[in-house]
C-alpha positions in Angstrom: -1.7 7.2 -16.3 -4.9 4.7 -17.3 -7.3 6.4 -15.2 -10.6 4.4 -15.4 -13.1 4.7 -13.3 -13.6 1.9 -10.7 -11.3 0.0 -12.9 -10.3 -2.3 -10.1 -11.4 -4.5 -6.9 -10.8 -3.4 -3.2 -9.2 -5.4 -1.1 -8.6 -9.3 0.4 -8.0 -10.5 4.0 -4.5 -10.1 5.5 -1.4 -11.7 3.9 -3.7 -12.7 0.8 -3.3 -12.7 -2.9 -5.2 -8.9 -4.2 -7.6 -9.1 -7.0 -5.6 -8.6 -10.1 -4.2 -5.0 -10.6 -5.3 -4.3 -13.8 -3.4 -6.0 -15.9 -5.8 -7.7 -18.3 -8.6 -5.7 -19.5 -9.2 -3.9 -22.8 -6.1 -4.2 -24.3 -6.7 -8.4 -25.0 -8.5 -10.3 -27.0 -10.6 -13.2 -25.1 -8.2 -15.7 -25.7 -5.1 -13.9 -24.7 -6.5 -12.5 -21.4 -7.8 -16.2 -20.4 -4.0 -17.7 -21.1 -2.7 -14.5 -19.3 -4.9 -15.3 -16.4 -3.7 -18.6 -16.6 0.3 -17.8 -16.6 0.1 -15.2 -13.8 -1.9 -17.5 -11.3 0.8 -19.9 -12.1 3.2 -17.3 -11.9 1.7 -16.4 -8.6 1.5 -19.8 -7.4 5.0 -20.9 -7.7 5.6 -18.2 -5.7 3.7 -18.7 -2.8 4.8 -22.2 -3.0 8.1 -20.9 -2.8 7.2 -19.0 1.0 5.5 -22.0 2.4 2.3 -19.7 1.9 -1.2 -21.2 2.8 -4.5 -19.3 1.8 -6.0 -20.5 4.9 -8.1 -17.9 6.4 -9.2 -18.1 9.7 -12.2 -15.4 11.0 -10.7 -14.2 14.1 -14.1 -11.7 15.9 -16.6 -9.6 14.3 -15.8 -5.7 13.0 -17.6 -3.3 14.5 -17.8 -0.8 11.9 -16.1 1.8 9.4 -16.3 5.2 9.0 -15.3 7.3 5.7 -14.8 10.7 4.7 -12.7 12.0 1.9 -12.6 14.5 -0.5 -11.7 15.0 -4.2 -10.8 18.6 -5.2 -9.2 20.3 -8.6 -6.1 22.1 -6.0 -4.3 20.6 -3.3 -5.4 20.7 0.2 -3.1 20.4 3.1 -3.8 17.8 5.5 -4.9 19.4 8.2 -8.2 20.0 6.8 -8.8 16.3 7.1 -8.4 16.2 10.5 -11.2 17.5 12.2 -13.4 15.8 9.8 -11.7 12.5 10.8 -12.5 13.4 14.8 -16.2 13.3 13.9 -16.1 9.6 12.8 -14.9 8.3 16.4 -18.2 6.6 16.9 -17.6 4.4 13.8 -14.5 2.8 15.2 -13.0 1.8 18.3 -9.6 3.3 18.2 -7.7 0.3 17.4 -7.3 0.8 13.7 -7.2 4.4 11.5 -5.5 5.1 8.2 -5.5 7.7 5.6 -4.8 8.1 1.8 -4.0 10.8 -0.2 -3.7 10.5 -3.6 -3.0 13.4 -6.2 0.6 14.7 -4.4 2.5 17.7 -4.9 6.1 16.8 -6.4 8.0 19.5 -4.8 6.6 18.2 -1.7 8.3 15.3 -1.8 11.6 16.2 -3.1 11.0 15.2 -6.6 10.3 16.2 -10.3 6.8 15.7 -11.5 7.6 13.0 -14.0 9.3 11.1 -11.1 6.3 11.6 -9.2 4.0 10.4 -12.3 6.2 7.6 -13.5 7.7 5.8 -10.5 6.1 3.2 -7.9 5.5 5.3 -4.1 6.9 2.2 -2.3 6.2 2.9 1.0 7.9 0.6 3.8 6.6 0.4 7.3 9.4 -0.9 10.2 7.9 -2.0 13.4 11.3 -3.3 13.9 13.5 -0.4 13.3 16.6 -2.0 12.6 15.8 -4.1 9.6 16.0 -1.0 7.4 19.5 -1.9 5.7 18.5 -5.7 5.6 14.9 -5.7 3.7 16.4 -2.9 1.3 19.4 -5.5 0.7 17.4 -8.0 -0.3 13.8 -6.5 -1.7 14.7 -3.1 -3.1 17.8 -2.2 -4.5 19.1 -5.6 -6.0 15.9 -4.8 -8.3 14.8 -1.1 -8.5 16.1 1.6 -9.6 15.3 4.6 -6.9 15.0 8.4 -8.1 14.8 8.9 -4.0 13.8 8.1 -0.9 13.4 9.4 2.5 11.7 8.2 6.0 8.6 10.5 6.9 8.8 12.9 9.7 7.2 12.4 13.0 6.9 13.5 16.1 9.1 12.9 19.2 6.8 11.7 21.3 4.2 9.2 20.6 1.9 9.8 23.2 1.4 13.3 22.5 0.0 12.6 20.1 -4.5 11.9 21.0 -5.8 8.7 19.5 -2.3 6.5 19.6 -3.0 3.2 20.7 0.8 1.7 20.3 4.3 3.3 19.2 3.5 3.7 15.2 5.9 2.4 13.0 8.6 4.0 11.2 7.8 4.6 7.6 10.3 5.0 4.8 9.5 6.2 1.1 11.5 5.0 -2.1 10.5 6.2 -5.7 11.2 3.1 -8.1 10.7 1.9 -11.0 12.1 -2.1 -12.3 15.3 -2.4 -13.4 15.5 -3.1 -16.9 17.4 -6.5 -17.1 15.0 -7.8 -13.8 12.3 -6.9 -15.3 13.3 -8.8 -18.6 14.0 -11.8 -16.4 10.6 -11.6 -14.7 8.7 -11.8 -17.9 10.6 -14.8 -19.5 10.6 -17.1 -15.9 6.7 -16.4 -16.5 6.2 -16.2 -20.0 4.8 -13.3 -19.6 5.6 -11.9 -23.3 2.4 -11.0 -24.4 1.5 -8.1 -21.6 2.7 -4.7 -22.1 5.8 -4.0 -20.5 3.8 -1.6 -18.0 1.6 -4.3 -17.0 4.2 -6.5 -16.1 6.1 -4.0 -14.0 2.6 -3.8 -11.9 2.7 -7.5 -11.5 6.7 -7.5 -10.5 5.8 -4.7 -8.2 3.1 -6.7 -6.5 4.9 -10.0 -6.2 7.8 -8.3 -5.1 5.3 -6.5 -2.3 3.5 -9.8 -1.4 7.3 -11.7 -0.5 8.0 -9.0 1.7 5.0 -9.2 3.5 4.8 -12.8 3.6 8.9 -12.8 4.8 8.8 -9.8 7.7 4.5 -9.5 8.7 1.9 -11.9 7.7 4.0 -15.4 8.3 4.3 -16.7 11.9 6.0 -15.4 14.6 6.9 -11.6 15.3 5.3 -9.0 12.7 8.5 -7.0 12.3 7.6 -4.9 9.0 5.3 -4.8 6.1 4.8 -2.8 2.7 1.9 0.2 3.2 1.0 0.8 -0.5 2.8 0.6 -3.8 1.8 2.7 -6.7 2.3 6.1 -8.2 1.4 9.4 -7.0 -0.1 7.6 -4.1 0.7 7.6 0.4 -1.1 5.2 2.4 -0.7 5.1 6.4 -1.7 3.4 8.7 -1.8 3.6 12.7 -3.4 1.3 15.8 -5.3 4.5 16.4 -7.5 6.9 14.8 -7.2 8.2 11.3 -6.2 11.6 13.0 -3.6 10.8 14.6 -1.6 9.9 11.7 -1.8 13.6 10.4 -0.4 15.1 13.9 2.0 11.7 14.4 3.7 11.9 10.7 3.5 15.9 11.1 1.5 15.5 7.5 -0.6 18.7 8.1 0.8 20.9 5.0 1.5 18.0 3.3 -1.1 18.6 0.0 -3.3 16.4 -2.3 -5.9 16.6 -4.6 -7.7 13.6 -2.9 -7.9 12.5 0.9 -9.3 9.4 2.4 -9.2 8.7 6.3 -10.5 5.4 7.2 -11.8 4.6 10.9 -12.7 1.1 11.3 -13.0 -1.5 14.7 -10.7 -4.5 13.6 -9.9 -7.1 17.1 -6.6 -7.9 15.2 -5.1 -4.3 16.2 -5.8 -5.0 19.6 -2.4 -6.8 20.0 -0.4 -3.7 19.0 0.2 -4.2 15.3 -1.0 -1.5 12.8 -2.8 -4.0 10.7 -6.3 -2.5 10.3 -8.0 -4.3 7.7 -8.5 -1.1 5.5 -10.3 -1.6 1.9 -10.5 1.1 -0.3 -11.4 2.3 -3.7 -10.0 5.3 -5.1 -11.7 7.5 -7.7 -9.9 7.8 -10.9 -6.9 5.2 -10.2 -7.0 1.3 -10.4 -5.5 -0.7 -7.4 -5.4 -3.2 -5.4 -4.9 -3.3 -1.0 -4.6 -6.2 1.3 -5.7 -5.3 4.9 -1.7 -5.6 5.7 -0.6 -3.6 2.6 0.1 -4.0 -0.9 -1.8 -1.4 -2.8 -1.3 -1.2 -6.6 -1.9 2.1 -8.4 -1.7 3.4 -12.0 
C-alpha cells in the first residue's frame, strides 16, 4: 500500500466532485500528469453530464463546530475505548451529526484473509431505504466487481436505546471488491486512460462508480434513499444523526479492533431533517483519500 504522508486533500461539500485520489503524483513526468489531469476531468465531466449533475452549491446555515479525538497505536484497540473519549466532545457539537473511522482493521474480524483485507476496496453501503438492497447491488456492484465477501454490520434492536440517536440509523452493508478485469479494461479505453497504472485507474473507477451512486439514491432531488460511506482498503467509516458514540453502542462495534480511530462530532443544520449526512472531513495519517460530506472516501 503507497502510504505517504498527507498525500491527499480532505473533503468537498455534499454530492461534489473529491480532490483527486492520488492518482497523479510522482510516478509522471510534467507533461503526462497535466494531459492526465486533463483526460480524467473530461472523464469526470461526461459523467456528471450524464446524471444531469450541477456543481451548484448553495450555503444552507452556519456550523457550529467540530470536535476530534483519535488515536494511532502499533496493536489493535477495541472500540470501546473510543467511546468515552467521544462523550467528552459533546460540547463541540450539537447532536445532529457524529461519525467514526477506524482504519488499520483486523482480518479475522471481518471474515476475511489478510491479503483480502490489504488488496480489496471496503465498499461500505449505507440504506436509509432498506429495500433497495438487491436493486443498487444489481446495477452498481456486481455487474462490475468482483466480491471476496460481504456482510451487513450488526446492530442493535432498538434504536432508541441507544443515548445520542437523533433518527433510526441506516442499515449498513460491507462488500470486499476489487474491478473486474474486462470493466476495468473498458474503463480505461472509453477514457483513454492508458498511461496510469492499472492501480490508479481502479481508484478512479472506484470513485466514479461511488459518485453515480450517490448522485442516483442521495445527493439528487427528492427522497435521500441511500448513499456510499467510504470506499478504500482496510478502511470503516460511519456515520449517524447523533453523536460519534452512539455509533459504537448502535453497530455493537465495541470489540471490533484497529490500529487507528477517529470519532468526529461536528454541528451540521443539514442533519436536522433526519438524514445522516454530517459533513465530516477528514485526513488520515499514513493513507491517501478522498471524503465528500455524503460519502465517497478513497483509500490506498
Amino acid at each position: 500500500m503507497n502510504r505517504n504522508l498527507f498525500n491527499q486533500s480532505s473533503g468537498v461539500a455534499s454530492g461534489l466532485w473529491p480532490d483527486s485520489p492520488g492518482v497523479i503524483g510522482s510516478r509522471h513526468s510534467l507533461d503526462t500528469t497535466r494531459e492526465l489531469i486533463k483526460r480524467l476531468a473530461g472523464s469526470r465531466k461526461r459523467l456528471a453530464e450524464s446524471l444531469n449533475y450541477s456543481p451548484s452549491i448553495r450555503k444552507e446555515a452556519e456550523e457550529g463546530g467540530c470536535g476530534v479525538v483519535g488515536f494511532c497505536c502499533s496493536e489493535p484497540v477495541p472500540g470501546r475505548h473510543i467511546y468515552e473519549p467521544s462523550c467528552q466532545m459533546h460540547n463541540r457539537g450539537n447532536g445532529k451529526g457524529g461519525g467514526i473511522a477506524a482504519v488499520g482493521l483486523v482480518p479475522e474480524q471481518l471474515g476475511v484473509s489478510r491479503e483480502v483485507l490489504d488488496s480489496h476496496y471496503l465498499l461500505h453501503v449505507a440504506f436509509i431505504d432498506t429495500k433497495l438492497r438487491r436493486e443498487i447491488e444489481e446495477q452498481y456492484i456486481t455487474p462490475f466487481f468482483d466480491i471476496a465477501a460481504s456482510a451487513q454490520l450488526d446492530k442493535v434492536a432498538d434504536w432508541k436505546s441507544v443515548p445520542g440517536l437523533e433518527v433510526l440509523p441506516p442499515d449498513v452493508c460491507r462488500y470486499f471488491v476489487r474491478v473486474k478485469p474486462l470493466v476495468l479494461d473498458a474503463f480505461i479505453a472509453k477514457n483513454h486512460l492508458q498511461q496510469l497504472e492499472r492501480d490508479e485507474a481502479e481508484d478512479e473507477f472506484v470513485n466514479q462508480n461511488s459518485f453515480s451512486l450517490n448522485q442516483k439514491y442521495y445527493a439528487s432531488l427528492g427522497e435521500k434513499r441511500a448513499f456510499v460511506l467510504s470506499h478504500g482498503r482496510d478502511i470503516m467509516i460511519l456515520k449517524v444523526v447523533g453523536y460519534a458514540e452512539a455509533i459504537v453502542k448502535y453497530y455493537k462495534i465495541e470489540e471490533l479492533c484497529a490500529t487507528n480511530g477517529l470519532p468526529i462530532s461536528v454541528s451540521p443544520p443539514r442533519a436536522a431533517s433526519g438524514i445522516p449526512a454530517a459533513p465530516i472531513r477528514l485526513r488520515p495519517l499514513t493513507w491517501r483519500w478522498c471524503t465528500t460530506a455524503t460519502s465517497p472516501i478513497t483509500i490506498r
